[in-house]
C-alpha positions in Angstrom: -2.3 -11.7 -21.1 -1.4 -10.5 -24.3 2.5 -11.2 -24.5 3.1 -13.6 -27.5 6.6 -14.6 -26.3 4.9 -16.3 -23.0 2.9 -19.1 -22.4 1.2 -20.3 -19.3 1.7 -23.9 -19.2 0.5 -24.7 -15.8 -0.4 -23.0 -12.1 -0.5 -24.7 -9.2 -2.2 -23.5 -6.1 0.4 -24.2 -3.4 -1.8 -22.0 -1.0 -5.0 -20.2 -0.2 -4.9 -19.6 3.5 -5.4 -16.2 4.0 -4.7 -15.3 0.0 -3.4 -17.2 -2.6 0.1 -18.5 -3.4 0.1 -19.5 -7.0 3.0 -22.1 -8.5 3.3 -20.8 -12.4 5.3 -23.0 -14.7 5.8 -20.6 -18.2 7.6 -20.6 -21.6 9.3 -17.6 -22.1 11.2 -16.8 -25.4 14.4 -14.6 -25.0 15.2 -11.8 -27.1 17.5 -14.0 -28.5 15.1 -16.4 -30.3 15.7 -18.9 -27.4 12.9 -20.8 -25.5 13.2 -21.4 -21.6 10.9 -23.0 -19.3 10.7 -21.4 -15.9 8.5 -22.0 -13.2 8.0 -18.8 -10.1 5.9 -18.4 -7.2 3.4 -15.6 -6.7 1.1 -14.5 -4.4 -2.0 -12.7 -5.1 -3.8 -10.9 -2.5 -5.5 -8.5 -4.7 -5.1 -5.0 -5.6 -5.0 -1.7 -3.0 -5.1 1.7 -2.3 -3.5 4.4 -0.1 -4.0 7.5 0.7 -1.6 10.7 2.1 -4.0 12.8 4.0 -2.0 16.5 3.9 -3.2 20.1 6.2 -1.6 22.7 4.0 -2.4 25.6 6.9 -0.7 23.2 9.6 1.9 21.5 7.2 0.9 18.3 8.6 0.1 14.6 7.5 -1.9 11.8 9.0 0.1 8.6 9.1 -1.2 4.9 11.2 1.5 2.7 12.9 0.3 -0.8 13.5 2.2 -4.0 14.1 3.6 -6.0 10.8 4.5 -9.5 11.3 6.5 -9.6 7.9 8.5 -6.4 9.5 8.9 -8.4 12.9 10.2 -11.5 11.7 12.8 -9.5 9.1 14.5 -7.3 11.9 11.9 -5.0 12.8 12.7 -5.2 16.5 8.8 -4.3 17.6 7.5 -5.1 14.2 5.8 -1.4 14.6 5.5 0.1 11.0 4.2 4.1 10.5 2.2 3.9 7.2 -0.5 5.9 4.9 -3.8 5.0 5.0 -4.2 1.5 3.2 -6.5 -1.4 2.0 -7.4 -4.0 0.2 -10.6 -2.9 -2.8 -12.4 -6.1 -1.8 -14.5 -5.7 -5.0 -15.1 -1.7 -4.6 -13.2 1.0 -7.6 -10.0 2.3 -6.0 -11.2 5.9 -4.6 -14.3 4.5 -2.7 -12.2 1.8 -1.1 -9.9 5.0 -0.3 -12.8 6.4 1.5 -13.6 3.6 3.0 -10.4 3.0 4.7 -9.3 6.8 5.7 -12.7 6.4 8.1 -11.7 3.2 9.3 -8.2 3.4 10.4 -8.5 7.3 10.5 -11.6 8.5 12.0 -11.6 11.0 8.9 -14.6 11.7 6.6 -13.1 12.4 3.8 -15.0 13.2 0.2 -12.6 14.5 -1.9 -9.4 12.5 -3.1 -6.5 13.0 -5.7 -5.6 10.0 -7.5 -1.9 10.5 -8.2 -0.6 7.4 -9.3 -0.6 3.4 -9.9 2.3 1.1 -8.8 3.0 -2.5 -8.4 4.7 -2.7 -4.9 6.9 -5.9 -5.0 6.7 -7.5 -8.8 8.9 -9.9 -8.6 6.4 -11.7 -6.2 3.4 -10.1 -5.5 0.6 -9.4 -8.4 -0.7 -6.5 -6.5 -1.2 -3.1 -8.2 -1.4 -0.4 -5.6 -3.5 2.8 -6.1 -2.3 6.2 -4.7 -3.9 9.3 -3.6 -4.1 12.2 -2.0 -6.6 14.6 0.3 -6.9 17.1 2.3 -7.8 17.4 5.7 -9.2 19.5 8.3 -10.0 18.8 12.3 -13.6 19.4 11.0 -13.5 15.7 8.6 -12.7 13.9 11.8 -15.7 11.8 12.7 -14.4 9.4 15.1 -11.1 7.9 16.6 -10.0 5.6 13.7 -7.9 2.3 14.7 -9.0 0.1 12.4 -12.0 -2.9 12.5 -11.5 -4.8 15.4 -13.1 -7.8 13.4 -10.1 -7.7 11.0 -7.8 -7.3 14.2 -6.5 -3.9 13.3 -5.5 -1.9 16.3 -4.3 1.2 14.4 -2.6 4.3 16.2 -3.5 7.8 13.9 -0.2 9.7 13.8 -0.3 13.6 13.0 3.2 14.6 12.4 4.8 18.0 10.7 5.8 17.2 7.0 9.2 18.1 7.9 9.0 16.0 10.7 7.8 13.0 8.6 10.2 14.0 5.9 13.1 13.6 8.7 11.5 9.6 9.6 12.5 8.6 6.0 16.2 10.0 6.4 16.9 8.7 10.1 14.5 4.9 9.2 11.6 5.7 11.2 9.9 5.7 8.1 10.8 2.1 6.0 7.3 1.9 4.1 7.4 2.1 0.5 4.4 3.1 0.0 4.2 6.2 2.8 8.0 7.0 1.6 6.5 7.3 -2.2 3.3 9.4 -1.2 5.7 12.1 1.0 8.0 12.3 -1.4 5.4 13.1 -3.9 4.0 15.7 -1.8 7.6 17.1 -1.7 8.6 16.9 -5.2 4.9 18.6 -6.5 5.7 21.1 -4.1 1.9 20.2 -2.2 3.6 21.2 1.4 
């Protein structure tokens, strides 16, 4: 917190049930000169990381679809959401949490990853910083069927889809993740598939 034009005058917990939903009351000088006391809610959850897993000779991705209860009770008619690989780094550095997580919801062994970029997803609300990469895989990295820990309630269906075909899920709403929707058109842009 190095910004000399703010200052923290007081945070409130207001939550921490499953993470924690901080009140933060702040001074804030304007590029004017003027001072304004604001007060905004935001809810930390810690930071991430996700992962596009790509097949160059099959021109395929992996992708998980799992129920979202935010998506469900904002229109999502099943609350169904196709995704990257993601999770929370629970105290590990970005790339082994990446790891981690591509063998639990995936079933894929994965030892190499591409770190591509950092983003905060929703800053306006949410502290989280979210870490993306890359990998390659191959039918020979799968270790077992993926779906997620059961103790964390995850029931997590592994998609493979053509990149075109995925490509086509952004354009018709299929796809409405930001953070799968960044990663494929990354692969796109760099010209990876």
């Amino acid at each position: 917190m190095q910004n000399s034009k703010i200052k923290i005058l007081k945070t409130e917990i207001l939550s921490d049930n499953w993470y924690t939903l901080n009140k933060i009351t702040f001074e804030k000088t304007n590029s004017n000169g003027s001072v304004q006391t604001q007060s905004r809610e935001a809810y930390d959850r810690g930071n991430g990381a996700t992962i596009l897993l790509y097949n160059k000779d099959l021109n395929t991705v992996i992708l998980t679809k799992q129920f979202r209860l935010p998506t469900y009770i904002n229109g999502n008619s099943d609350g169904m959401l196709i995704e990257t690989c993601a999770g929370l780094l629970d105290n590990d550095n970005p790339e082994e949490c990446i790891k981690r997580e591509t063998e639990e919801e995936t079933g894929y062994k994965i030892s190499k990853v591409e770190k591509v970029f950092e983003s905060y997803m929703s800053p306006g609300s949410v502290t989280e910083i979210l870490h993306f990469f890359i990998a390659e895989y191959s039918k020979e990295m799968k270790m077992a069927e993926g779906g997620g820990l059961e103790e964390e309630g995850e029931d997590i269906e592994v998609l493979e889809l053509s990149f075109d075909e995925a490509l086509t899920m952004i354009d018709t709403g299929a796809i409405k993740d930001a953070k799968t929707i960044m990663l494929l058109q990354h692969v796109r842009v760099k010209n990876i598939l």
